[in-house]
N, CA, C and O of each residue as an XYZ file, in Angstrom:
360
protein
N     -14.663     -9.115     -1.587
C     -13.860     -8.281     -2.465
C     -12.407     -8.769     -2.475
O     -11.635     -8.599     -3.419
N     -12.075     -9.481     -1.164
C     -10.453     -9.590     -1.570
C     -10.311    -10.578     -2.087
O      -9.275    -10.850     -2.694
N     -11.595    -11.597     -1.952
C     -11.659    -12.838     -3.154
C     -11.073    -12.797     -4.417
O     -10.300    -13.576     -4.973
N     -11.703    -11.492     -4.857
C     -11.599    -10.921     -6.335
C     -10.349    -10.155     -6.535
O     -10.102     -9.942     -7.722
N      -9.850     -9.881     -6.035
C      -8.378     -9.345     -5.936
C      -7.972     -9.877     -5.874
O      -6.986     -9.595     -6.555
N      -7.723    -11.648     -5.073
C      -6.647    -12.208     -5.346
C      -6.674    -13.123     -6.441
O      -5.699    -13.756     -6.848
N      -8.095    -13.176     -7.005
C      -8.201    -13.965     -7.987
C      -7.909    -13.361     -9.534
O      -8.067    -14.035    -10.552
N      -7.541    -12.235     -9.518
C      -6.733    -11.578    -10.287
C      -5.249    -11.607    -10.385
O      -4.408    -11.456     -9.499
N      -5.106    -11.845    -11.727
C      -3.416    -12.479    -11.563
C      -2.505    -11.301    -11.932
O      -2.879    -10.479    -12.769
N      -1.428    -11.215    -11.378
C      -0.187    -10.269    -10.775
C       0.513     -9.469    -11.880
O       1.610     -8.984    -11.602
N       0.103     -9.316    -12.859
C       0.553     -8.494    -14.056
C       0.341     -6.947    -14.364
O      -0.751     -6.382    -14.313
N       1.531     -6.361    -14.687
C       1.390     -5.048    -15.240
C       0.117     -4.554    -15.596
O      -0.593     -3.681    -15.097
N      -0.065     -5.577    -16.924
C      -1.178     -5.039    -17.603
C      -2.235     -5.202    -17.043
O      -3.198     -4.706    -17.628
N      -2.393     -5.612    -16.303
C      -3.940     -5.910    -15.975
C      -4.044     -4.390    -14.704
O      -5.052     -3.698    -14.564
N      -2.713     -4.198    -13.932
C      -2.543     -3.257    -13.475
C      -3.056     -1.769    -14.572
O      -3.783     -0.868    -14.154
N      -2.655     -1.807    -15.553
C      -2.997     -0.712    -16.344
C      -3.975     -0.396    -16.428
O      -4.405      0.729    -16.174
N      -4.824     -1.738    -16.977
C      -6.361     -1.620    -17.453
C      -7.245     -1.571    -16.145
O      -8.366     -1.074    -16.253
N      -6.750     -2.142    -14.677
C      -7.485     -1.487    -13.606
C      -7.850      0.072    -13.625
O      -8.887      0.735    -13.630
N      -5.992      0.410    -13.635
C      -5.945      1.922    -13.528
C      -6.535      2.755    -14.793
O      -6.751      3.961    -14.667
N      -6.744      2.201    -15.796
C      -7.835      3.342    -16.793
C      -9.370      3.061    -16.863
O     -10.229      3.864    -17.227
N      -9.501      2.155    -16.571
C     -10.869      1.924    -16.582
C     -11.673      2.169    -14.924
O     -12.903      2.191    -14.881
N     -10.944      2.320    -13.789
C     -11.791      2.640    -12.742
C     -12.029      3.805    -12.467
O     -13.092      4.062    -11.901
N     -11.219      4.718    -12.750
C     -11.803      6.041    -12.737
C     -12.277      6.249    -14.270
O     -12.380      7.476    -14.302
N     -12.633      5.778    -15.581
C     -13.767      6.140    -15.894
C     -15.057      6.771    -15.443
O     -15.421      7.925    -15.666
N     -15.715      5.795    -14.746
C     -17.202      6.139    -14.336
C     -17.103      7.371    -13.483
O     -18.114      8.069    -13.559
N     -16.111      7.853    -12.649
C     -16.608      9.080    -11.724
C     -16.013     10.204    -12.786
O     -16.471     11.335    -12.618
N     -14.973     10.027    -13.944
C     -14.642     11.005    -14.475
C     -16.004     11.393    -15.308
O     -16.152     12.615    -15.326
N     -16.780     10.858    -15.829
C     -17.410     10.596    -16.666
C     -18.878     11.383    -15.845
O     -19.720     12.110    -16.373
N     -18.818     11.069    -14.861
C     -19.819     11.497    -13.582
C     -19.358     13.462    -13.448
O     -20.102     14.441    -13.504
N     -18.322     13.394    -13.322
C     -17.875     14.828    -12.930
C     -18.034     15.803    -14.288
O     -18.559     16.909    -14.416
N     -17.498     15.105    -15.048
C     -17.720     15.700    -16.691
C     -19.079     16.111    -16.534
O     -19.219     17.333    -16.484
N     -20.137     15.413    -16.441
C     -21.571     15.421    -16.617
C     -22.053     17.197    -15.857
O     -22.515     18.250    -16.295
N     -21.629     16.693    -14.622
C     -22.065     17.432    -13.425
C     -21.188     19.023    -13.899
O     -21.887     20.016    -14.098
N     -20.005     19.096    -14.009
C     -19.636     20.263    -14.742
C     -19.896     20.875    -16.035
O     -19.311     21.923    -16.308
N     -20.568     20.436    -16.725
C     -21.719     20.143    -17.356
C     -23.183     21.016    -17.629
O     -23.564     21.897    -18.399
N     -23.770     20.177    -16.468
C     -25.380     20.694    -16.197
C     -25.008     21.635    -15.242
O     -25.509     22.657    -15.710
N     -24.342     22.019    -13.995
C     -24.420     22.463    -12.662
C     -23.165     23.842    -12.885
O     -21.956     23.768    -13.107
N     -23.864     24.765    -12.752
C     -22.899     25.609    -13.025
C     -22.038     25.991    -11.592
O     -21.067     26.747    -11.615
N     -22.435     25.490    -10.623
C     -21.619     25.816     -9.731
C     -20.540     24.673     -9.661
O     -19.718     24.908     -8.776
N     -20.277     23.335    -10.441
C     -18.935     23.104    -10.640
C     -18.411     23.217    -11.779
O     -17.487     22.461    -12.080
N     -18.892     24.214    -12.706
C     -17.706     24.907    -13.966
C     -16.721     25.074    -14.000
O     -16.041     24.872    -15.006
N     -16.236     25.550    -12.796
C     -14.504     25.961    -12.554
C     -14.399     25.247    -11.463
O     -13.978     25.895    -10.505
N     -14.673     23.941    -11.225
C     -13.961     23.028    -10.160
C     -13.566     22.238    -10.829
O     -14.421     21.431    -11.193
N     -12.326     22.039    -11.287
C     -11.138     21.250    -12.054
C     -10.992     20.411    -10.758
O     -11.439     19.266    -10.697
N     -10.321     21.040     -9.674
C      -9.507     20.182     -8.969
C     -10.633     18.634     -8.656
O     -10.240     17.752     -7.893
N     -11.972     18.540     -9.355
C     -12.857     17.412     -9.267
C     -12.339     16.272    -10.059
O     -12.782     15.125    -10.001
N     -11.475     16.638    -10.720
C     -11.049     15.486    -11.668
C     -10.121     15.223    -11.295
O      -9.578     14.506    -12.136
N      -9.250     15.422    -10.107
C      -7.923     15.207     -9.636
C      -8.541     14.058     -8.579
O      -7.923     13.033     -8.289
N      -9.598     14.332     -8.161
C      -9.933     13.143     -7.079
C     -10.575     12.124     -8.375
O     -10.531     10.974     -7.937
N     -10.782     12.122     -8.889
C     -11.049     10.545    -10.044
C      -9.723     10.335    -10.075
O      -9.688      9.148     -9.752
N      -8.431     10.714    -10.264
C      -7.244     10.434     -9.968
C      -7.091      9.681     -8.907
O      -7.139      8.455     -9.014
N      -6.897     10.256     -7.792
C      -6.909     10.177     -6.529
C      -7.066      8.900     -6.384
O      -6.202      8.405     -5.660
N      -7.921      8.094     -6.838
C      -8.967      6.807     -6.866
C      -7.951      6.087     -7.536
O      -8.265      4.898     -7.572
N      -6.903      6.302     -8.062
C      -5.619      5.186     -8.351
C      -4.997      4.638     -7.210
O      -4.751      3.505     -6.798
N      -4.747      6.268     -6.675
C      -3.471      6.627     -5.413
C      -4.359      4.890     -4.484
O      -3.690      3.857     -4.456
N      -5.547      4.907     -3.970
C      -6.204      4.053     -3.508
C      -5.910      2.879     -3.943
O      -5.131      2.132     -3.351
N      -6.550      2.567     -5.113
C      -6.314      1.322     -5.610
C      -5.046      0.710     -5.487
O      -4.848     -0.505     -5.482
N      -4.005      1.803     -5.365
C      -2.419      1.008     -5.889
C      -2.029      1.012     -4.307
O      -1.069      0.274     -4.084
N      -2.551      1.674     -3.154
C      -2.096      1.322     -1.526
C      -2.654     -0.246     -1.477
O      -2.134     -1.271     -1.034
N      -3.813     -0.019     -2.059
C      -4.478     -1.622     -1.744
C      -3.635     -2.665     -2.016
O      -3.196     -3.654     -1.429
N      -3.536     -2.103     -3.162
C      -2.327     -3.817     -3.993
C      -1.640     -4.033     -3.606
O      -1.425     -5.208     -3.307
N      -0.639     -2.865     -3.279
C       0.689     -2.916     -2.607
C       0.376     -3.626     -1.293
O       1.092     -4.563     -0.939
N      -0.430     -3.314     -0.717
C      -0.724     -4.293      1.133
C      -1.160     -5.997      0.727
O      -0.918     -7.118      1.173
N      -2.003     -5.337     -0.480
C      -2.062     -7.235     -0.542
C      -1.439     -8.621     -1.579
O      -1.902     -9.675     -2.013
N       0.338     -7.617     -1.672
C       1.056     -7.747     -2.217
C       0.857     -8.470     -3.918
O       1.128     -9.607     -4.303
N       0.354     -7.438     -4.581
C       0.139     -7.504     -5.681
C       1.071     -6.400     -6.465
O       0.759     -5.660     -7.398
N       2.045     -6.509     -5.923
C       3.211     -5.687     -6.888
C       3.124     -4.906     -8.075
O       3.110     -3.693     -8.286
N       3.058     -6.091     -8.915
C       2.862     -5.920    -10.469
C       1.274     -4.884    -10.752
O       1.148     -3.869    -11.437
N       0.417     -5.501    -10.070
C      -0.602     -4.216    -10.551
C      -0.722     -3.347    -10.177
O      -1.366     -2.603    -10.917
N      -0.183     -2.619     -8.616
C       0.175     -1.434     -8.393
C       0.863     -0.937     -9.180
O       0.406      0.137     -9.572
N       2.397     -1.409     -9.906
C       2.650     -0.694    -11.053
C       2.335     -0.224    -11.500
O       2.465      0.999    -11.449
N       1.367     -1.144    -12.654
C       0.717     -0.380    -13.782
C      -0.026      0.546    -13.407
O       0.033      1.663    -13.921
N      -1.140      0.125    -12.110
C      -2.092      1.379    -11.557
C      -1.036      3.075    -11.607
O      -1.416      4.155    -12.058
N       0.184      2.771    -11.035
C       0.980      4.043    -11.251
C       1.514      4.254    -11.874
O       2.030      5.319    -11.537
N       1.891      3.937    -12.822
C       2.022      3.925    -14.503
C       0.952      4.661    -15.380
O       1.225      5.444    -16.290
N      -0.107      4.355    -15.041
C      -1.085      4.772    -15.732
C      -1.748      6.102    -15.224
O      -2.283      6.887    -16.007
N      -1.694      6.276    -14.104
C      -2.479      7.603    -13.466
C      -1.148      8.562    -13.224
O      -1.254      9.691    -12.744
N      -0.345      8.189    -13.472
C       0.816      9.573    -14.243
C       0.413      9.757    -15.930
O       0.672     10.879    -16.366
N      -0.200      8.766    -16.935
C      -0.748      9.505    -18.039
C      -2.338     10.038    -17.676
O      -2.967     10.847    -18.359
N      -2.647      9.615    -16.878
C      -3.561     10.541    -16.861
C      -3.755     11.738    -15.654
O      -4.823     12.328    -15.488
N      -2.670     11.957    -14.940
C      -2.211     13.222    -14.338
C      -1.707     14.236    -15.153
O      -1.734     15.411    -14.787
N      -0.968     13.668    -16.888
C      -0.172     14.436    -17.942
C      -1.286     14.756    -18.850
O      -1.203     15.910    -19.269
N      -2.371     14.051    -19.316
C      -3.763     14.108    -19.386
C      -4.701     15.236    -18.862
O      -5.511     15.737    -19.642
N      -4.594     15.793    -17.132
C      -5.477     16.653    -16.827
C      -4.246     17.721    -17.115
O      -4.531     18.918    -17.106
N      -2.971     17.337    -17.353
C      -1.704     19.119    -17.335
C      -2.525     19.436    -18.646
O      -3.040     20.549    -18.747
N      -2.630     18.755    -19.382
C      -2.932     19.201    -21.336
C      -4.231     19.656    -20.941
O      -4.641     20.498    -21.740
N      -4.995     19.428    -20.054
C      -6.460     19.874    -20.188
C      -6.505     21.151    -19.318
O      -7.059     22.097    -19.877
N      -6.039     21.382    -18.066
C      -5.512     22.943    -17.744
C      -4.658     23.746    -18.776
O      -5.083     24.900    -18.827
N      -3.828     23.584    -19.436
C      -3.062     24.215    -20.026
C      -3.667     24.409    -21.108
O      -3.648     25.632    -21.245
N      -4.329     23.848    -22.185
C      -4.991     24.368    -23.369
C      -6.652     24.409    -23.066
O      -7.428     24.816    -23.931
């Protein structure tokens, strides 16, 4: 795995598109499950840990000094922290 991390090159953007596309699949997972399962209907705070899963990604980068894509990783999971405010609020 850190093969593949370092063989990824040091840019914002690629930082971005980490950070929107990896929590896809568990948001997408939790959606489902709140969903079919009525006992997580009113567990919102489930989509804060598909968040969460940035906070991760961007400690990683930062240790294996990948600067630039921790950025974007936190760049991007503040729009989609402003993302779950619009989805509590309306």
């Amino acid at each position: 795995m850190k093969e593949k991390i370092n063989a990824i090159k040091d840019t914002v953007w690629n930082g971005i598109a980490i950070g929107f596309f990896i929590p896809l699949l568990p948001l997408i997972l939790v959606k489902f499950l709140m969903l079919k399962v009525a006992a997580f209907k009113e567990l919102d705070l489930l989509l804060i840990g598909c968040i969460a899963i940035n906070a991760i990604l961007m400690n990683y980068c930062f240790k294996q000094n990948k600067d630039n894509i921790a950025r974007g990783i936190i760049s991007i999971t503040f729009l989609w922290a402003f993302t779950f405010f619009f989805y509590k609020v309306y």
